[in-house]
C-alpha positions as CSV (number, residue, x, y, z in Angstrom):
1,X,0.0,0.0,0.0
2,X,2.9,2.2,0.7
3,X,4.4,1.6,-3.0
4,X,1.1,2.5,-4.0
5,X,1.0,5.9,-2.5
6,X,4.3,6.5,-3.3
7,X,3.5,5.9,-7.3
8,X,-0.3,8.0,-6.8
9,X,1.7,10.9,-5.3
10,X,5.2,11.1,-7.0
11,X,7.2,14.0,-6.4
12,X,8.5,16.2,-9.7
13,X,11.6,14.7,-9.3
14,X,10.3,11.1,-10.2
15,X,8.3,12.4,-13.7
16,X,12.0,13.7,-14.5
17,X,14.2,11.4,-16.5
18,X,17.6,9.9,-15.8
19,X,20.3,10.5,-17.5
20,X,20.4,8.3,-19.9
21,X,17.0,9.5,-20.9
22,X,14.7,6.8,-19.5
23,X,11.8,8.1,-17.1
24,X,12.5,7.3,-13.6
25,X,9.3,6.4,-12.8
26,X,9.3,3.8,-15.4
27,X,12.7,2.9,-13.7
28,X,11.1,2.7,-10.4
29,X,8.2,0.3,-11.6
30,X,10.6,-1.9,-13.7
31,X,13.4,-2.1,-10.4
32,X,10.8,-2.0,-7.2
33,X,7.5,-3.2,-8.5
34,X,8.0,-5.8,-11.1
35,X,10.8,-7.5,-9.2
36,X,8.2,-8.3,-6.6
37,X,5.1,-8.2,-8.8
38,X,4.1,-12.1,-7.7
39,X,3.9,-11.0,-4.4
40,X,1.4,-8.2,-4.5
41,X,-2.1,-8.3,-5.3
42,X,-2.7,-8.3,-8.9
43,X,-5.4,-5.6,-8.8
44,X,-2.8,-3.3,-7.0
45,X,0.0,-4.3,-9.7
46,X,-2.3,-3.4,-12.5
47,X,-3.6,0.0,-10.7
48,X,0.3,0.9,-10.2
49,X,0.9,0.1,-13.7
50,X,-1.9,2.4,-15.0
51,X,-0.1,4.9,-13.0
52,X,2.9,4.5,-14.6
53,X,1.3,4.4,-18.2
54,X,-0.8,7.9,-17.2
55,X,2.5,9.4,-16.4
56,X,4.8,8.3,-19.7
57,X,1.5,8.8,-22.2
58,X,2.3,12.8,-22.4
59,X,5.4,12.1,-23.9
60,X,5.5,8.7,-25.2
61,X,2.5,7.1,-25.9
62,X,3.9,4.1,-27.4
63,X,5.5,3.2,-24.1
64,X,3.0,4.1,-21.8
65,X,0.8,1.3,-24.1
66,X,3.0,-1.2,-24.0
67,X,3.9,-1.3,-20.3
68,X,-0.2,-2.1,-19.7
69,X,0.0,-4.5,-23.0
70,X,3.5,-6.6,-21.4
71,X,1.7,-7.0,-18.0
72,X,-1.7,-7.9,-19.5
73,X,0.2,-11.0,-20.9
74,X,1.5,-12.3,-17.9
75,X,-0.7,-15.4,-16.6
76,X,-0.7,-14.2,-12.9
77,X,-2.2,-11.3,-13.4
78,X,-5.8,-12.3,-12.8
79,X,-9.5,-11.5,-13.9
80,X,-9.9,-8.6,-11.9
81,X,-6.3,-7.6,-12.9
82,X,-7.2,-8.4,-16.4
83,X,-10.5,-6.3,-16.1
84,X,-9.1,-3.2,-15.0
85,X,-6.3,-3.7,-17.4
86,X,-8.1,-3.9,-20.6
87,X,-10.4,-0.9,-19.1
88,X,-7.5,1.6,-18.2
89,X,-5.5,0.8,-21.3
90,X,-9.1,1.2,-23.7
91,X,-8.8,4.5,-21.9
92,X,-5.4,5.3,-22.6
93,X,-5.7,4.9,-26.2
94,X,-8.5,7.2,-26.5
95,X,-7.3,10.0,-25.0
96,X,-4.0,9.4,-27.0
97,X,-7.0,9.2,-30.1
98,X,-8.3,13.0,-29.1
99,X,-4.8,13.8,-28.6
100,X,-3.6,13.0,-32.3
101,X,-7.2,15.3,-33.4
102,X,-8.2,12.3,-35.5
103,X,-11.7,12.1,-36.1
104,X,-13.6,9.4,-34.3
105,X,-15.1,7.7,-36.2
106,X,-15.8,4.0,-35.9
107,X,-15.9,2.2,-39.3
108,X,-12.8,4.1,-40.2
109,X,-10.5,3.4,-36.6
110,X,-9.2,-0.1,-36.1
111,X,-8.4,1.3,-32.2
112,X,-12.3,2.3,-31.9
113,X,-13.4,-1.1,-33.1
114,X,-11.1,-2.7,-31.0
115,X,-12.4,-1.0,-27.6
116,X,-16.0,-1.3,-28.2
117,X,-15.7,-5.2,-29.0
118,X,-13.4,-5.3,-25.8
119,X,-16.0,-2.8,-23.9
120,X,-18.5,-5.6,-24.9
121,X,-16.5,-8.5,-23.5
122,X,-15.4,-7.2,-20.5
123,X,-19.3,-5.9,-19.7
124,X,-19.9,-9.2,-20.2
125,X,-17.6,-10.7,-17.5
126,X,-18.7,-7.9,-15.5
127,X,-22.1,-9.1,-15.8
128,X,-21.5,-12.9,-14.6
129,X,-19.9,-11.4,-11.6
130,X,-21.8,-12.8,-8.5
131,X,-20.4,-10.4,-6.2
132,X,-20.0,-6.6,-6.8
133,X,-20.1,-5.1,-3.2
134,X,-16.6,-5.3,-2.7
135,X,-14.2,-2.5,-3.3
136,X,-12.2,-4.8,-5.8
137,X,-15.3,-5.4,-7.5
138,X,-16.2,-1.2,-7.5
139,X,-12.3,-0.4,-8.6
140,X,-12.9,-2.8,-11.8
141,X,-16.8,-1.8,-12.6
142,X,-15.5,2.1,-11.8
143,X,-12.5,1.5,-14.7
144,X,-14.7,0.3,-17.1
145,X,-17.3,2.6,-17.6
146,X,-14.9,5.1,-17.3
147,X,-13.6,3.6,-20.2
148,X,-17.2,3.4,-21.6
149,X,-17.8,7.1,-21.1
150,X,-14.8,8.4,-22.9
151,X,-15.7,5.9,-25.5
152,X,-19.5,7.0,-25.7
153,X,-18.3,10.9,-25.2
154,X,-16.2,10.4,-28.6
155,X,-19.2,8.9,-30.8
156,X,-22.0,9.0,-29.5
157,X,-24.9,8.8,-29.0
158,X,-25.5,11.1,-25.7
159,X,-28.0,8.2,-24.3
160,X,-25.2,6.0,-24.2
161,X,-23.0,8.1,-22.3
162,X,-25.6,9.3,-19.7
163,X,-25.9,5.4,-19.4
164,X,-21.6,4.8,-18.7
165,X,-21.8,8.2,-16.6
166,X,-24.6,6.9,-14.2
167,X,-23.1,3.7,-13.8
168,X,-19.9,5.3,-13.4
169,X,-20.8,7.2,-10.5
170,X,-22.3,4.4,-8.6
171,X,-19.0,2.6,-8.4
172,X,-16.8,6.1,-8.0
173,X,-17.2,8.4,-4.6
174,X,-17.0,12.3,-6.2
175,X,-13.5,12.9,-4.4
176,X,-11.7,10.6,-7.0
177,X,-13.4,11.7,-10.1
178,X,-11.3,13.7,-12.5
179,X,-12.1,16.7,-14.1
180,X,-15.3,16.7,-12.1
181,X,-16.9,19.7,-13.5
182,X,-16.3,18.5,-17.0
183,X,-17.9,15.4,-16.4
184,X,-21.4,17.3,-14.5
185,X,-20.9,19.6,-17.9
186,X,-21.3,16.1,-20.1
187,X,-23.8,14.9,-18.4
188,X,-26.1,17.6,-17.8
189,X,-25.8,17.7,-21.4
190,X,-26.7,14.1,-22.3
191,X,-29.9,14.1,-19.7
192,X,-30.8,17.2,-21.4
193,X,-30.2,15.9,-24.6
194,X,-30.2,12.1,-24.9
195,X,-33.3,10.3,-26.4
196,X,-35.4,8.3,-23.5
197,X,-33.4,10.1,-20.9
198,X,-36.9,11.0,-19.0
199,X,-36.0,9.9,-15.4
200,X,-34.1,13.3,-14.6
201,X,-34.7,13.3,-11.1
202,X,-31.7,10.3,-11.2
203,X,-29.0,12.5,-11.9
204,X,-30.3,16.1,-10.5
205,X,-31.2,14.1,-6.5
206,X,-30.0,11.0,-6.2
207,X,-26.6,12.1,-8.3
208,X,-24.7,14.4,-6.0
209,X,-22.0,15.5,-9.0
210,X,-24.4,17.9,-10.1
211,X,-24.6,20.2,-7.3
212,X,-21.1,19.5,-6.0
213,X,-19.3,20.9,-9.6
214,X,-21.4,23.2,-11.1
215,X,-22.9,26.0,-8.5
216,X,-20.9,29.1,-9.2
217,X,-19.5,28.2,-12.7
218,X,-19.9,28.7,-16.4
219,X,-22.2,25.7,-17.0
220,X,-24.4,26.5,-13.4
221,X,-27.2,27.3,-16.0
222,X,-26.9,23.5,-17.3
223,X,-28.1,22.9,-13.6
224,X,-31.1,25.1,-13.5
225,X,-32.4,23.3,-16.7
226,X,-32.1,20.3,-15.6
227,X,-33.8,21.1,-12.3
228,X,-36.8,22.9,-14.1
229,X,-37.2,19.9,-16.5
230,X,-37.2,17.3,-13.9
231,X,-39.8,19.4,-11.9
232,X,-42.2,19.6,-14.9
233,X,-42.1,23.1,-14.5
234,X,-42.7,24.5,-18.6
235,X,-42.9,28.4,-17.2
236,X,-39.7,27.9,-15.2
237,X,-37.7,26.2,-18.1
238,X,-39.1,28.6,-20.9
239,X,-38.0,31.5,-18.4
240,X,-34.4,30.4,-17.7
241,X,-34.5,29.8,-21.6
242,X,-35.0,33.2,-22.3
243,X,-32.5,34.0,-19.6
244,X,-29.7,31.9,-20.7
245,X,-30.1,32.5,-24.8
246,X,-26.5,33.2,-25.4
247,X,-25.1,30.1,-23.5
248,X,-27.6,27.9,-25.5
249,X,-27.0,29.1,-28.7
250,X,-22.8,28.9,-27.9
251,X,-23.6,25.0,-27.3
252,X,-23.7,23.0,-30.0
253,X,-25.5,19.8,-28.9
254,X,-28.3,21.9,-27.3
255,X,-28.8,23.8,-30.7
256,X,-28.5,20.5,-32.6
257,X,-31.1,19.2,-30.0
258,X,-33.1,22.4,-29.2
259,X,-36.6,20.7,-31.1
260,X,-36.3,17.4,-28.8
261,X,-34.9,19.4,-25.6
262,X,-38.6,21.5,-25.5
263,X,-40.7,18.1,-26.2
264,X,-38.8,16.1,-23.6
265,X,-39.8,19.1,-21.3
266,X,-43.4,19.3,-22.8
267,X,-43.6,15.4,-21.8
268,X,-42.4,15.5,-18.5
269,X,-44.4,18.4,-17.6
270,X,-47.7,16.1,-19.0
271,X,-45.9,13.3,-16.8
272,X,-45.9,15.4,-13.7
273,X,-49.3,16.8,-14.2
274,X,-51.0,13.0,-13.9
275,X,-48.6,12.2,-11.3
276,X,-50.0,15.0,-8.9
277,X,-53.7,13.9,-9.0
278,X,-55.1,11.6,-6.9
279,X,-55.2,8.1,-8.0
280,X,-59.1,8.7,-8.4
281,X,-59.1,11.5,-10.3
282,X,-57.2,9.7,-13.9
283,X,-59.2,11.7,-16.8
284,X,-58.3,14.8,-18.6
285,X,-59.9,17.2,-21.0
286,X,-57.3,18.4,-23.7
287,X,-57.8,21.9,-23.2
288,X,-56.6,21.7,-19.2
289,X,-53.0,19.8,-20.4
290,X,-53.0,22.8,-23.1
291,X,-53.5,25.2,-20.4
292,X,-51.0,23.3,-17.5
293,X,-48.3,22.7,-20.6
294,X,-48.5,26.2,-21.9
295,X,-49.1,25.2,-25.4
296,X,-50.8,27.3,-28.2
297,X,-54.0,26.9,-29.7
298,X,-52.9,25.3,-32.8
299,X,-50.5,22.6,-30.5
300,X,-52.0,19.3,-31.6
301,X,-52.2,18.2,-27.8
302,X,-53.5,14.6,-29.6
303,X,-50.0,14.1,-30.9
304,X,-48.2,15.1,-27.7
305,X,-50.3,12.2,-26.1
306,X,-49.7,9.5,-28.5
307,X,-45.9,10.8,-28.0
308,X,-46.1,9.8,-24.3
309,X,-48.2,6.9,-24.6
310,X,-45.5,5.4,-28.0
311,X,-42.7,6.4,-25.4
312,X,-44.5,4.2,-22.5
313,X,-44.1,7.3,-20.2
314,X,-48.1,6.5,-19.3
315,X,-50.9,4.4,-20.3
316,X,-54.1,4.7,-20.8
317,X,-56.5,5.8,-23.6
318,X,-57.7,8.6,-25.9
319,X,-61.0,9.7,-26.7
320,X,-60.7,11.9,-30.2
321,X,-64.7,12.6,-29.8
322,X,-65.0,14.2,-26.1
323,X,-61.3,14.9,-26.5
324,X,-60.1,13.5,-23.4
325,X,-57.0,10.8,-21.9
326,X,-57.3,8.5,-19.7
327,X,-54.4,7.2,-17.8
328,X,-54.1,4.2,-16.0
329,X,-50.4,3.9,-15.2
330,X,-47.8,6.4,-15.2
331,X,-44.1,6.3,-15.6
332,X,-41.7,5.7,-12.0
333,X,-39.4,7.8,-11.5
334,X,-36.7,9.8,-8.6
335,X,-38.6,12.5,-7.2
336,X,-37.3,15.7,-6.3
337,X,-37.3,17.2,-2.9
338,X,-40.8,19.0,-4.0
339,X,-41.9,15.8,-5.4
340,X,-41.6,14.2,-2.2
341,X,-42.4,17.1,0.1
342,X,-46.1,16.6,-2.4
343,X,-45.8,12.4,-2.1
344,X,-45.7,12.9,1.8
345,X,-48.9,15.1,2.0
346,X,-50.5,12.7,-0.4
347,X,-49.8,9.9,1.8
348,X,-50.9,12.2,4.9
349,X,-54.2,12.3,3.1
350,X,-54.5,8.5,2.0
351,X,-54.1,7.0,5.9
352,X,-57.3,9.9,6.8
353,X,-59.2,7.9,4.8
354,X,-58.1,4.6,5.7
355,X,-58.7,5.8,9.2
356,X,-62.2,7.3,8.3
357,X,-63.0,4.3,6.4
358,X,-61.7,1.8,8.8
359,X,-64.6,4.0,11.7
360,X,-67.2,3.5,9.1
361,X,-66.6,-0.2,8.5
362,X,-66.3,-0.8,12.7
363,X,-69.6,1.0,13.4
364,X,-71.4,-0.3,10.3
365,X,-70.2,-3.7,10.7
366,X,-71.5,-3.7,14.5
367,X,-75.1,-2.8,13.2
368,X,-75.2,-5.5,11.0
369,X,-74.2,-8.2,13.5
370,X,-76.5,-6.6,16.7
């Protein structure tokens, strides 16, 4: 554990070369660590030779591969060695990818192809794993979708990479994410943006990140967005909208989104609209969702419906004649903190009518019996 701090916290004199030009910290891994590498947990060797790698790839990429690739083909090394491995080294290539300013692009980049088949595999060993409580298990699951996310930030789509960020922040505690803010930028982006990214209230409460990195900054407007769409709230979001013009229209994927980023609030607003009611009260005319939704008189509020019923954010029915919906189930989501603040007074009001109808049932049942 002590080498390991040593190699997580070098000092500038160990990024400095020797004289004979080789880097001393790939000296010190080479002389202390692989000279006792069969005695140390392989999970440990692999995270201290990621280390190394992250510190040789600014100036030599081709080494800083090759000293994952040489212990990747040593047989003691393990599956959770192997794992993290395979994940930090994906990694590694990609941000040597972005560094070169080639274009990512799939079809066209052997290196691509090879990390999404080997992002594929390894989720699939990650999968048959019966136990992931462990910290091993969180290290391994924490470097691969790390992995994922860089991969899925590079090409797409921004689902995916809301997907890899989510999971990604289960298995990482916020103190030993990097570049924090830029990853609360990415992913305020992909909520806002990503197709079938409705359950917002996932990243904005039960995703510290958010609120950690981004009060007081650039992107804090990101935030409010997000908070406004998760809430339903259409005035709220059109408002900060109208407030925030010039940072939308400087970012690209909420330009290149702007049409689906105003229906996926438009759809969670008609979400939180039926989720407010009482169960007993499940039928709408179209003219109140117009009015609640703030759409226009020549909105086609049919459409919108069909929308969220294709989408299976509700169920339920249309009548075209009497204009109404019908909705029998409605989409689970996280709440927010005014969500549940509203759940609790709900269920305030449900047990005084299982109280009042439990009375009635005693007293009637008593009369029946005398």
């Amino acid at each position: 554990m002590k080498l390991m701090a040593f190699l997580n916290n070098p000092t500038s004199n160990l990024r400095t070369t020797t004289e004979g030009g080789t880097s001393s910290f790939l000296a010190i891994y080479d002389k202390v660590v692989l000279a006792v590498e069969k005695k140390l947990n392989p999970l440990s060797l692999s995270q201290m030779a990621s280390l190394v790698a992250d510190s040789l790839a600014p100036s030599d990429g081709t080494a800083a591969v090759a000293v994952l690739e040489n212990l990747l083909e040593k047989d003691h090394i393990g599956s959770a060695g192997s794992l993290y491995l395979k994940s930090r080294l994906g990694l590694l290539q990609l941000n040597l990818l972005e560094k070169s300013g080639a274009t990512p692009d799939v079809d066209a980049s052997p290196v691509l192809l090879k990390i999404k088949e080997q992002l594929k595999a390894n989720k699939a060993k990650l999968d048959e794993s019966a136990d992931v409580s462990t910290k091993e298990a969180a290290i391994v699951h924490s470097a691969h979708h790390l992995c994922g996310m860089k991969y899925r930030k590079a090409v797409g789509p921004p689902e995916a990479f809301y997907a890899e960020a989510i999971e990604y922040l289960h298995y990482t505690s916020i103190e030993k994410i990097p570049n924090a803010y830029e990853l609360a930028t990415d992913l305020s982006l992909a909520a806002l943006t990503g197709d079938g990214v409705y359950n917002l209230g996932q990243v904005v409460t039960s995703t510290p990140l958010l609120g950690v990195a981004l009060p007081g900054t650039d992107n804090e407007y990101l935030l409010e967005l997000l908070q406004a769409m998760a809430a339903g709230h259409v005035a709220d979001f059109n408002a900060l909208s109208s407030k925030y013009a010039s940072k939308i229209q400087a970012e690209p994927s909420l330009m290149h989104r702007r049409v689906a980023v105003q229906e996926k609030m438009t759809l969670l607003a008609l979400v939180t609209m039926i989720w407010e009611q009482p169960a007993s009260e499940r039928t709408w005319k179209f003219d109140a969702i117009r009015e609640r939704l703030l759409l226009g008189a020549s909105d086609d509020v049919e459409m919108l419906v069909m929308r969220a019923l294709s989408l299976h954010l509700i169920e339920g029915s249309l009548d075209q004649v009497s204009e109404e919906l019908q909705v029998t189930w409605v989409m689970p989501r996280v709440l927010t903190k005014e969500q549940m603040s509203s759940m609790s007074s709900r269920f305030g009001e449900w047990a005084v009518k299982v109280s009042n109808t439990r009375d009635y049932m005693s007293e009637n049942t008593q009369s029946l019996f005398a």
